[in-house]
TORLUMLUM-298356 format. One line per 10 residues: for each residue x, y, z of C-alpha. Coordinates in steps of 0.25 Angstrom, whole numbers, padded with zeros to 4 digits. Example, Ala and Ser with C-alpha at 12.3 -4.5 7.8 and 13.67 -1.06 7.14 Angstrom:
BEGIN
0049/-0018/0031 | 0055/-0004/0029
***
This chain:
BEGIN
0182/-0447/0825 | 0180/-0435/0817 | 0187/-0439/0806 | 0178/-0453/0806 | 0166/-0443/0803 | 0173/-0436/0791 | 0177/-0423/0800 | 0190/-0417/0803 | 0197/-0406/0810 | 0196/-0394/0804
0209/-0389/0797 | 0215/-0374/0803 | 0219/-0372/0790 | 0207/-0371/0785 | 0199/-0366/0795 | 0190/-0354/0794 | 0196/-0341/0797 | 0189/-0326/0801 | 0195/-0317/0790 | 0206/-0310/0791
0205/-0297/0796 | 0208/-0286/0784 | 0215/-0273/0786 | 0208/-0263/0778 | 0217/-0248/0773 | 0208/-0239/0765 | 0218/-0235/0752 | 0211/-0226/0744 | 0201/-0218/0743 | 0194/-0213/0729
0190/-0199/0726 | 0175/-0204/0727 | 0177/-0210/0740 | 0181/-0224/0736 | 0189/-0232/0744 | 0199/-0243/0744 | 0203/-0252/0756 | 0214/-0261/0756 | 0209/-0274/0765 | 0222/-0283/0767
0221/-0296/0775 | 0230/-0310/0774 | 0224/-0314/0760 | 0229/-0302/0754 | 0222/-0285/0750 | 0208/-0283/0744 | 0204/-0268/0742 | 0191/-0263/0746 | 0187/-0252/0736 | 0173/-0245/0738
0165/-0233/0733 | 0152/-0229/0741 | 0146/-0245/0746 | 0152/-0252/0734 | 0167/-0259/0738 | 0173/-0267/0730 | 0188/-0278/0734 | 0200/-0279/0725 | 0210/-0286/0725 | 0221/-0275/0723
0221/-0259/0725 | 0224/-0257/0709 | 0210/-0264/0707 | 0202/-0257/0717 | 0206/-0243/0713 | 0202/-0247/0698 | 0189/-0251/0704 | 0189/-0238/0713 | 0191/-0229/0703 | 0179/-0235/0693
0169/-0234/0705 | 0173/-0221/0708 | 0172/-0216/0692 | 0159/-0223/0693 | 0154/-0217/0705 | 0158/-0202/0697 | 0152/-0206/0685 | 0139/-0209/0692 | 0139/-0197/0700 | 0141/-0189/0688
0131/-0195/0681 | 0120/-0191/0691 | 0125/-0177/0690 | 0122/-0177/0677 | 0108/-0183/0679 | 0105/-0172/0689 | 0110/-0162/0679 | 0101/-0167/0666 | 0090/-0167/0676
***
């Protein structure tokens, strides 16, 4: 009958999934306090970098400490900045 009505059983291979559950390993920390996390799961690694509340995924560790390392430089450079506007004022 349901297949007169155009409906069929649904497939289990294509059936919705929860998510799978990620381990997460914290795997360096930058001298300003940024972080990168390595979140594995069945599909493969992503790593979590993040400075203060901006994070950001990549796709492999090389990547992450790259972007890691020019938030950090930024973060110094701004700081610096604002210590020399204090200064001139």
């Amino acid at each position: 009958m349901a297949a007169r009505h155009g409906l069929r059983q649904p497939d289990p291979q294509r059936t919705i999934r929860p998510p799978d559950p990620m381990s997460q390993q914290l795997l360096h920390t930058g001298p300003r306090g940024g972080t990168i996390h390595s979140h594995a799961s069945r599909q493969g690694d992503v790593f979590q970098v993040c400075l203060g509340t901006t994070c950001l995924l990549c796709e492999s560790m090389h990547v992450g400490m790259a972007h890691l390392n020019r938030m950090e430089r930024t973060l110094q450079s701004a700081a610096a900045g604002d210590h020399r506007a204090a200064l001139a004022a």
